[in-house]
DRENMARMI-43517 format. One line per field, with one value per residue (C-alpha): x, y, z; residue in three letters. Coordinates in Angstrom, 3 decimals. Layout:
! residues N
xx: (X ...) $
yy: (Y ...) $
zz: (Z ...) $
res: (ala ...) $
END
This chain:
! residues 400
xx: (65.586 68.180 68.380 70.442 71.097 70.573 69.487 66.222 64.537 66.168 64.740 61.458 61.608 63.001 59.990 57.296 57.633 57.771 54.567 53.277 54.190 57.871 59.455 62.447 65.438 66.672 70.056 71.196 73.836 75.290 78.203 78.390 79.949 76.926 73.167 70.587 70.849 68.109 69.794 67.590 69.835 73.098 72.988 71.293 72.135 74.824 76.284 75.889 77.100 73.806 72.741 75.288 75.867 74.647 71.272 70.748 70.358 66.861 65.553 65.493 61.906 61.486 59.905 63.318 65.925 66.843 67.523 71.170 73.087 76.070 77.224 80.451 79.712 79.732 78.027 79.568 76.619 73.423 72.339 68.883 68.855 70.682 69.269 72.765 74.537 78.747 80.281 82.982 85.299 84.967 81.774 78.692 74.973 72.017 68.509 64.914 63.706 65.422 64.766 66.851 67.213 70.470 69.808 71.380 74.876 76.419 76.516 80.407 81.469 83.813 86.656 90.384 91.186 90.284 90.901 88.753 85.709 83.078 79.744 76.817 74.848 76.465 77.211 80.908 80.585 79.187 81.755 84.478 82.843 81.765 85.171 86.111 82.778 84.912 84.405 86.308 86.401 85.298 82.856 82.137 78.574 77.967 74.191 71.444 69.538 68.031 70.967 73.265 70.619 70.627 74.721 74.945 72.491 74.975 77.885 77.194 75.419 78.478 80.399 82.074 81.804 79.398 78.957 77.021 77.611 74.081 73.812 69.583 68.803 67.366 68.174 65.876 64.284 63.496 62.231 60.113 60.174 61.677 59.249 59.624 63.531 63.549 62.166 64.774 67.788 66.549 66.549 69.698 71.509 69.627 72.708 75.046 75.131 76.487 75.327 77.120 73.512 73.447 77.016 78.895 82.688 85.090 87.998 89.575 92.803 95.254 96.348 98.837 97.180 93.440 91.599 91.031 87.386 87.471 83.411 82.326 82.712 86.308 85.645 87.422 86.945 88.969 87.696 88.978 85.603 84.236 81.300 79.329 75.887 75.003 72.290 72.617 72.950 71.074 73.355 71.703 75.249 75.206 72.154 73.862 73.745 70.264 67.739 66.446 65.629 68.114 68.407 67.875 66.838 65.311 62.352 59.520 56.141 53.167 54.057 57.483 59.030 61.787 60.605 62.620 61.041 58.334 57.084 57.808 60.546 58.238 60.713 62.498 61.469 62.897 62.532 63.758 65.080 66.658 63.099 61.542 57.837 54.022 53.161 49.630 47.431 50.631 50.722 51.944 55.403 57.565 59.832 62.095 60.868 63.947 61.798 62.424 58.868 58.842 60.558 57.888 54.768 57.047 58.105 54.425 52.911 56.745 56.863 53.450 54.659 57.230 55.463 52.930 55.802 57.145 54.041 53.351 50.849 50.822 49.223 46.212 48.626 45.614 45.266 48.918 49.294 51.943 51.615 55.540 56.156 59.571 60.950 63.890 64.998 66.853 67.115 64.663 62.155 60.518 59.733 57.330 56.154 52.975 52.721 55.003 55.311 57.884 54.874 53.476 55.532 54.296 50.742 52.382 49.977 50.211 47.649 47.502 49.984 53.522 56.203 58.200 56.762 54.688 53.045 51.537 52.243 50.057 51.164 48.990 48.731 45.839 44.374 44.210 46.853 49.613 52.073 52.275 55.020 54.588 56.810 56.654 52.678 53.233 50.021 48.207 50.125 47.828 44.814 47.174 48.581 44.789 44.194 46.766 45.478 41.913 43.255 45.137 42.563 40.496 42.206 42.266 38.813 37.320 35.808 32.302) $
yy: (45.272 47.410 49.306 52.185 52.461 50.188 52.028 52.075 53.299 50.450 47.719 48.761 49.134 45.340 44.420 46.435 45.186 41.510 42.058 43.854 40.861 41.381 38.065 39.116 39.411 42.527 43.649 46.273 48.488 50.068 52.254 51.489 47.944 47.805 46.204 48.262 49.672 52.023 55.459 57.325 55.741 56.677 60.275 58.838 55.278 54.070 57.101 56.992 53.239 52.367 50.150 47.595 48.407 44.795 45.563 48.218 46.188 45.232 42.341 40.736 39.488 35.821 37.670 39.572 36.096 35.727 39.656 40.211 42.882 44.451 46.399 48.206 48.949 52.625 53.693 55.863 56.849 55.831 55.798 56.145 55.825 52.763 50.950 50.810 51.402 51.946 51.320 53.021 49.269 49.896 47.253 47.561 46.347 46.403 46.914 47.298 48.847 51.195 52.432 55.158 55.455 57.066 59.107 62.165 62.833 65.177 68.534 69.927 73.588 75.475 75.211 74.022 70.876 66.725 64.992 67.774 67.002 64.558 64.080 61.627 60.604 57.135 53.958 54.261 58.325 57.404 55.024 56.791 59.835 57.781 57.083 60.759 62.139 61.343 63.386 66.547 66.539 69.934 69.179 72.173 71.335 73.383 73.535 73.520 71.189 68.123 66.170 69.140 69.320 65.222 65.291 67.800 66.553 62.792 64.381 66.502 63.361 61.657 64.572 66.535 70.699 71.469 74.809 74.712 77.317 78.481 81.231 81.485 83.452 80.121 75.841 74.265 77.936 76.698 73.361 74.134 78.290 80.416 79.697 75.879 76.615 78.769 76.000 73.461 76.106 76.569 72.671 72.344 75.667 73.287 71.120 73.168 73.179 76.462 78.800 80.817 82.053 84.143 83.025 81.355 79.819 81.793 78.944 76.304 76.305 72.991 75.127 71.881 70.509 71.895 73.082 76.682 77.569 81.018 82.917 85.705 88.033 87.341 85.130 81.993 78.621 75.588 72.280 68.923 67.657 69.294 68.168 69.519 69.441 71.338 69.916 67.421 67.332 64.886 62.062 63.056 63.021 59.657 61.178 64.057 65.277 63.750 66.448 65.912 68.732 67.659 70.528 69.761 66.168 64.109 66.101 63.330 63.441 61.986 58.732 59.307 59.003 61.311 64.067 65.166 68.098 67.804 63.924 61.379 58.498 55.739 52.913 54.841 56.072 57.734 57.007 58.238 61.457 61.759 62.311 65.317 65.171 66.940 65.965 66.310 68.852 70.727 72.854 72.549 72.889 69.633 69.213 66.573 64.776 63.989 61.783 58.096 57.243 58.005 55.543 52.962 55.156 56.110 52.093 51.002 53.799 53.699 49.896 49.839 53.056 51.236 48.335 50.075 52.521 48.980 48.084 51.615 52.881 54.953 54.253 56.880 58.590 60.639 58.717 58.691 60.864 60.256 62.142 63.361 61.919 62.425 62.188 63.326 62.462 64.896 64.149 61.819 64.141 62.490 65.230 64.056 65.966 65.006 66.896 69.750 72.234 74.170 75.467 76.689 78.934 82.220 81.007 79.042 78.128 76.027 73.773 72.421 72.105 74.338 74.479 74.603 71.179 68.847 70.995 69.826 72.985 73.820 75.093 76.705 77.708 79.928 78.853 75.366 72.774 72.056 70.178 69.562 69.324 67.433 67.860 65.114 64.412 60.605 59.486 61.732 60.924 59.576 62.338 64.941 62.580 61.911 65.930 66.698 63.613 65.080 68.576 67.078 64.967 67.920 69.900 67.279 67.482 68.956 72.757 72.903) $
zz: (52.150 53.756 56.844 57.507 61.262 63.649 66.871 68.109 64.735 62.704 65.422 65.588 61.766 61.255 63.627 62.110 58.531 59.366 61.274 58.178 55.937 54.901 54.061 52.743 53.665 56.088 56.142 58.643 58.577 61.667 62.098 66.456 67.085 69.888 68.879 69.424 73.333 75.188 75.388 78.115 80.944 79.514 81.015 84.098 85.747 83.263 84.265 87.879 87.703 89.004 85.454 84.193 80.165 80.069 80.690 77.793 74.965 73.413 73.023 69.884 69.184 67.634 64.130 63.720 64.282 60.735 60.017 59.648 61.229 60.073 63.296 63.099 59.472 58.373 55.383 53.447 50.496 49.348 45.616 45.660 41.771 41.154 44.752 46.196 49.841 49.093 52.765 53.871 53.237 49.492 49.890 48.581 49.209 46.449 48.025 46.810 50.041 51.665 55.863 56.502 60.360 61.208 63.798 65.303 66.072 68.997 67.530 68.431 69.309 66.753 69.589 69.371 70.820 71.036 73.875 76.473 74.693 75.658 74.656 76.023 72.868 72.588 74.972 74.119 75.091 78.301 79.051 78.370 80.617 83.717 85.340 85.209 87.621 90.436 94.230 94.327 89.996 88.557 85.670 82.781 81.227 78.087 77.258 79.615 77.615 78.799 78.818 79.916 82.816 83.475 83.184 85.768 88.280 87.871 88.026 91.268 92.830 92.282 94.092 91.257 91.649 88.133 86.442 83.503 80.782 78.650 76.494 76.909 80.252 82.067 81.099 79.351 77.969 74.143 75.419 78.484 78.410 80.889 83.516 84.348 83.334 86.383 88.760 87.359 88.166 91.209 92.324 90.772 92.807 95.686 94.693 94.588 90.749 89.749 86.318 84.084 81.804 79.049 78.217 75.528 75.568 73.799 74.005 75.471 76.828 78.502 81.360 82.730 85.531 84.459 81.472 81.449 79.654 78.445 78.359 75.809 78.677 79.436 82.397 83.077 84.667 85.975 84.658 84.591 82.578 79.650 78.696 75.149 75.222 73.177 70.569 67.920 63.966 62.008 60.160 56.580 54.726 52.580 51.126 49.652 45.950 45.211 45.291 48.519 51.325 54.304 56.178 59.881 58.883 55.904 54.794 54.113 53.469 56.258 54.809 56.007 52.294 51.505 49.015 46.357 44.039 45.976 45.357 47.658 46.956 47.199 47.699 51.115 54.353 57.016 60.494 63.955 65.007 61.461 59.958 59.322 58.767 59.182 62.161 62.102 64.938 65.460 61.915 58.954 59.062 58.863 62.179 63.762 67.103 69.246 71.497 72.623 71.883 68.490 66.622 67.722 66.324 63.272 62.438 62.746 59.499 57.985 57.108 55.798 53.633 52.762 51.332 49.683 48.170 46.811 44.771 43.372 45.645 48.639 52.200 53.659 56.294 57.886 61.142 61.499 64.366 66.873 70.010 71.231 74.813 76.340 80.365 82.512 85.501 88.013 91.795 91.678 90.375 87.082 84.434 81.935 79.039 76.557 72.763 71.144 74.602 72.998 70.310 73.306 74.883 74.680 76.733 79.724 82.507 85.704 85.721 88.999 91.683 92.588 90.852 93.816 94.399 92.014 89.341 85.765 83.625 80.122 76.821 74.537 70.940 69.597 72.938 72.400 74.506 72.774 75.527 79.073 81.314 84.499 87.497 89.538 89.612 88.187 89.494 87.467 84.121 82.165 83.096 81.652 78.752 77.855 77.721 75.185 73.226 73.519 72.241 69.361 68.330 68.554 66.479 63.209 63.251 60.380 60.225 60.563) $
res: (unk unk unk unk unk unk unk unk unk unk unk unk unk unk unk unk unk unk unk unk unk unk unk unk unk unk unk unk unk unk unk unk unk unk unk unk unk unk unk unk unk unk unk unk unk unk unk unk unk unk unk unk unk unk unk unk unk unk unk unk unk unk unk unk unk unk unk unk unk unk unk unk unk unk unk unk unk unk unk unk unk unk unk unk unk unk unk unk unk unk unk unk unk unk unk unk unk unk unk unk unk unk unk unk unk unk unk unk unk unk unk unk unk unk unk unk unk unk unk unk unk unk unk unk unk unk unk unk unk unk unk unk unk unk unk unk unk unk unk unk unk unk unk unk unk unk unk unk unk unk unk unk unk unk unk unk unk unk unk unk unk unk unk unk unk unk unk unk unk unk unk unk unk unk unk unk unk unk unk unk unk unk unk unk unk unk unk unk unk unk unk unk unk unk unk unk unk unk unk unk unk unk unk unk unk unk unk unk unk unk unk unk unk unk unk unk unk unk unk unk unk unk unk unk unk unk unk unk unk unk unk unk unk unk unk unk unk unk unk unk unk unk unk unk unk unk unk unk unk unk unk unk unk unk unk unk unk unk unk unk unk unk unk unk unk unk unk unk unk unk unk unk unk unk unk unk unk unk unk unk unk unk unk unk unk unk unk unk unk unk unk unk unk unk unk unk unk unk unk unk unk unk unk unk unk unk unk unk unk unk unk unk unk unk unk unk unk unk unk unk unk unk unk unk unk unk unk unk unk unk unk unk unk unk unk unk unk unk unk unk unk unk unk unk unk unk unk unk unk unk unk unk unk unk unk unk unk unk unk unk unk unk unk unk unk unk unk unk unk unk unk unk unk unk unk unk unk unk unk unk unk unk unk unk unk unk unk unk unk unk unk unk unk unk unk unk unk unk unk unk) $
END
């Protein structure tokens, strides 16, 4: 059995198929020298230097001793035909099973220039950014995304001047709509964060003792720190010229097998933010989850897939329905959010609470919950958690 990746996704996958019966062997292929690390803290307290990179690994459960990992390895293709893995080294690996759990990779502006750019998607990125958020150090944050936001609200903490560049009229508009975005601008101009909205960056420019960063509308600004944040693209290349649909991810059925002409490649799943799959009470239309707690759900229905993809038959996916769950942390303010919010973002409605303060905030669909967002309001997590459950579950239930 091989695994491709070995972040969170290719853990929880090793795990999840020896608890399913898997007594093979497990080989597992990673391109970072690092084993698999939690990832949430590197825009937060890794950054902050409030978390030693010592504590981010995961421990290695007793059931997954004897798999062996390859880290540092970086595979170069994947022939699904004849069951191989060619690595970049001119190596190669045979497999029977196949996990494909690659991940996502920093998506990069079309901009000049190498050594300005830093990204936070990796332990090595955070590293190398940490020691540069000193006092007095002006920081550039393009995107207003969650980890644009998270970099910001570190970097100020730590005492460096932030603007953030965003082209949407308000941060975290496609994730959380313009409403919640609003609040979160607001805390951060609290901070003395400042915004450059509805604005992209032309250039780049090594003005000597600064960077200049040229905007669409001619402006400019003095950085020190760039940082891109600016979405991510999903590591799908080793699969390519094999008839699969890898645009924005690995497009895979509810069994979380890649599909090629439409029927699913029984002997390979995908799993982790590289997959692209039905997930069920939120429409038809196959999407990738970017959120920590997916991997876990995804492992659990992917190695039992997997197995039954091995001896010719196919697992009943219909109770596989993860519920989305993702958090953020900014000034000490824990956001939370529960389902697919962002399909919900033309029927926004505070729930209970202020925004200015705590608040949980409602998205709906057709009228039916979709997502919440809680602002602060951790007390009452699991009341607004069990809601969204309650809607989704609601809505798999058959017409009457």
């Amino acid at each position: 059995m091989a695994v491709v990746g070995a972040g969170l996704a290719g853990l929880r996958a090793c795990e999840r198929l020896r608890a399913a019966g898997h007594t093979g062997r497990i080989v597992v292929l990673g391109e970072e020298a690092h084993p698999p690390y939690n990832r949430p803290p590197l825009s937060k307290e890794l950054l902050r230097g409030t978390l030693d990179r010592d504590k981010l690994p995961f421990r290695q459960r007793a059931a997954t001793e004897d798999v062996e990992w390859r880290l540092g390895t970086r595979v170069g293709a994947v022939d699904l035909a004849g069951h191989t893995v060619a690595l970049d080294d001119g190596t190669g690996l045979g497999w029977d099973g196949l996990v494909y759990a690659t991940g996502v990779r920093a998506r990069r502006l079309e901009l000049d220039g190498a050594a300005w750019r830093h990204t936070i998607r990796t332990l090595d990125d955070a590293l190398r950014l940490a020691p540069s958020l000193a006092p007095g150090t002006r920081v550039v944050v393009i995107g207003a995304g969650f980890i644009g936001c998270e970099v910001a609200a570190t970097a100020v903490e730590r005492g460096c001047e932030v603007t953030v560049v965003e082209p949407l009229g308000t941060p975290l508009e496609r994730v959380v709509g313009a409403q919640v975005g609003r609040e979160v601008q607001r805390r951060h101009e609290q901070h003395n964060v400042r915004f450059a909205l509805g604005r992209t960056v032309r250039a780049v420019a090594d003005a000597g003792e600064h960077l200049e960063v040229e905007l669409d509308n001619g402006a400019g600004l003095a950085a020190d720190v760039i940082v891109e944040a600016v979405g991510s693209v999903a590591n799908t290349e080793p699969l390519d010229g094999q008839g699969l649909d890898l645009a924005h991810g690995v497009l895979c059925d509810d069994g979380l097998h890649p599909l090629r002409d439409g029927e699913p490649v029984l002997d390979v799943v995908a799993v982790g933010d590289v997959a692209r799959f039905p997930v069920r009470a939120y429409g038809d239309a196959p999407i990738r989850v970017e959120h920590w707690t997916m991997p876990t759900d995804m492992a659990t229905h992917a190695a039992s897939s997997l197995l039954a993809g091995l001896a010719g038959t196919q697992v009943d996916s219909t109770g596989f329905a993860p519920l989305p769950t993702f958090w953020s942390e900014q000034y000490g303010v824990r956001m939370q959010s529960f389902g697919l919010p962002h399909l919900g973002l033309e029927d926004v409605r505070v729930l209970d609470g202020d925004l200015a303060g705590e608040a949980a905030v409602g998205y709906h669909r057709d009228g039916r919950l979709v997502g919440v967002v809680l602002l602060g309001m951790g007390k009452r997590m699991l009341e607004f958690r069990t809601a969204v459950a309650e809607a989704r579950a609601a809505s798999l239930e058959p017409a009457r």
